[in-house]
Structure formats: structure tokens, C-alpha cells
C-alpha positions in Angstrom: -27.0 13.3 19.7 -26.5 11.8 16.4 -22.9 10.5 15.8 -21.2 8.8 12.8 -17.5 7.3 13.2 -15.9 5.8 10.7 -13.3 3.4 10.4 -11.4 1.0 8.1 -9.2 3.6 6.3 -5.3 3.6 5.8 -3.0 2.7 3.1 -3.1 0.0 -0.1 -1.2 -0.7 -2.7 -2.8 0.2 -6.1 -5.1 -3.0 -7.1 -5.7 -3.9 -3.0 -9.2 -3.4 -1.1 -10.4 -1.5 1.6 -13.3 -1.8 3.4 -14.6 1.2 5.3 -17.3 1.1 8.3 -19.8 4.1 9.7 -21.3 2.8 12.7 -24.4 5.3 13.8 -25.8 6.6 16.6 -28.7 8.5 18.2 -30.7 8.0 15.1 -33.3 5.7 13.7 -30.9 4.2 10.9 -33.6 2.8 9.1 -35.2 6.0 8.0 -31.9 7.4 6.4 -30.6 7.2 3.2 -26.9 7.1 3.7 -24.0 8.6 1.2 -20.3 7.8 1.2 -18.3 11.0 -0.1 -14.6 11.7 -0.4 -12.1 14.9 -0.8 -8.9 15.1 -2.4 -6.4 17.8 -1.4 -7.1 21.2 -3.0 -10.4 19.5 -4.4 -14.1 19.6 -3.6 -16.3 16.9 -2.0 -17.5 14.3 -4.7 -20.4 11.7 -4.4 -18.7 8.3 -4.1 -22.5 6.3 -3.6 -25.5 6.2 -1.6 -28.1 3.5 -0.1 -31.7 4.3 0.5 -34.4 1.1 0.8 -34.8 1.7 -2.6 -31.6 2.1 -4.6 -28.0 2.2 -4.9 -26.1 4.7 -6.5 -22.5 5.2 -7.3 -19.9 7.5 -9.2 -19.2 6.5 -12.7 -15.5 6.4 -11.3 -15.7 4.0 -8.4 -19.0 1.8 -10.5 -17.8 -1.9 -10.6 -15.0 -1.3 -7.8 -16.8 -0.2 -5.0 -20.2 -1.6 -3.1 -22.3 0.3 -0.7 -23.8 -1.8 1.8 -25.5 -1.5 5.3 -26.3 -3.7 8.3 -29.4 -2.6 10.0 -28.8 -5.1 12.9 -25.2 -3.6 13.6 -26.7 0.3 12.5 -23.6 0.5 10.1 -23.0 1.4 6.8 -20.0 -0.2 4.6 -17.9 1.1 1.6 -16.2 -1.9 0.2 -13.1 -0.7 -1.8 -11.6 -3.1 -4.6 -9.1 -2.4 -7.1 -7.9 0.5 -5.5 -6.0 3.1 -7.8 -3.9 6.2 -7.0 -6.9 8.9 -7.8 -8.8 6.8 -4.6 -6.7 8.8 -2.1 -9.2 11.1 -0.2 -10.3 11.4 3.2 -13.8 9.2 2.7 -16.9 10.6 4.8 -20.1 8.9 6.0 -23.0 11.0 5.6 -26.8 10.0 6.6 -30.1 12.1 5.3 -33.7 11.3 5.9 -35.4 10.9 2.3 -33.9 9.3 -0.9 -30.7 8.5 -1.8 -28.6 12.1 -3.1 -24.9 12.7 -4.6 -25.3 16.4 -3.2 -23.2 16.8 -0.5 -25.3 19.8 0.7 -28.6 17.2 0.7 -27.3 15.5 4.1 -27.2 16.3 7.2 -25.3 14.4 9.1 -21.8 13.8 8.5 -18.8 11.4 10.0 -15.5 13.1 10.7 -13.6 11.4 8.0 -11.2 8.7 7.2 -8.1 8.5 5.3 -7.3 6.5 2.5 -4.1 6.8 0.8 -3.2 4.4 -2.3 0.1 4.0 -3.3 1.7 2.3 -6.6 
């Protein structure tokens, strides 16, 4: 069955980095596009970015801190965090969907079970 696990989360001081991981399985990864999302508490899901073959796409709010990336090799996809600031806290997901890259979280199918990230000042 198809399985994403992330990894990498945890806590940074306001400025710091964070790199998250979403190793895949039971999937072809190269046929996915793959999303990195993230919830707040008391707040909805919101597109972080997304790799496809073709693109990259990211929120205007994480744009020049944080890089998508993926290692076909290793089937894992990477969410490089730098200059972290308080509003960063959220439990990050890894999300995978045959097709383009989306910032829908309804578009994909698959979804990791979450990691925290908590930034503190």
C-alpha cells in the first residue's frame, strides 16, 4: 500500500532551518507530483509548495525561505525550511497526486501523517 512518513520536524528558534523528509512507498514516485501542506491550530490546511517534472510552486508566504526538492534515487521528497518565523508553526504534511503540481489540498491523494514544527522567538 502506498505510505508517506515524514520526518525532520521539531522546534527552531525564529531565523533557524529545518529540513523536512517524506520518504514514499508502494508507489511509482516518478509519476507523482508531490505537495507539502501545513495546519495551524484552529486553522485550515494551506498549500506550502509543490514539485511535478515540470514546475515548482510555493506560497507567497514561505517564497524565498523555503525549497521543495525531491530525490528520485532515495523516493523522497524534501521541504527545506530557512528563516523560520513564529507563523511557521503547523503540523507540515507530505501529500503525493498523479498529474500536475496543485495547492488544493482536496487534488491529492495521498497524504503523510504529519510532522510538527514549532518556532519559537
Amino acid at each position: 500500500q502506498v505510505r508517506l512518513v515524514e520526518s525532520g520536524g521539531g522546534l527552531a528558534q525564529t531565523g533557524g532551518s529545518l529540513r523536512l523528509s517524506c520518504a514514499a512507498s508502494g508507489l511509482t514516485f516518478g509519476l507523482y507530483s508531490w505537495g507539502w501542506f501545513r495546519q495551524a491550530p484552529g486553522k485550515e490546511r494551506e498549500f506550502v509548495a509543490a514539485i511535478s517534472w515540470s514546475d515548482t510552486i510555493y506560497a507567497d508566504s514561505v517564497k524565498g525561505r523555503f525549497t521543495i526538492s525531491r530525490d528520485s534515487a532515495k523516493n523522497t521528497v524534501y521541504l527545506q525550511m530557512n528563516d523560520l518565523k513564529a507563523e511557521d508553526t503547523a503540523v507540515y504534511y507530505c501529500s503525493a497526486r498523479i498529474g500536475s503540481s496543485q495547492t488544493t489540498p482536496n487534488a491529492y491523494g495521498y497524504w503523510g501523517q504529519g510532522s510538527q514544527v514549532t518556532v519559537v522567538t
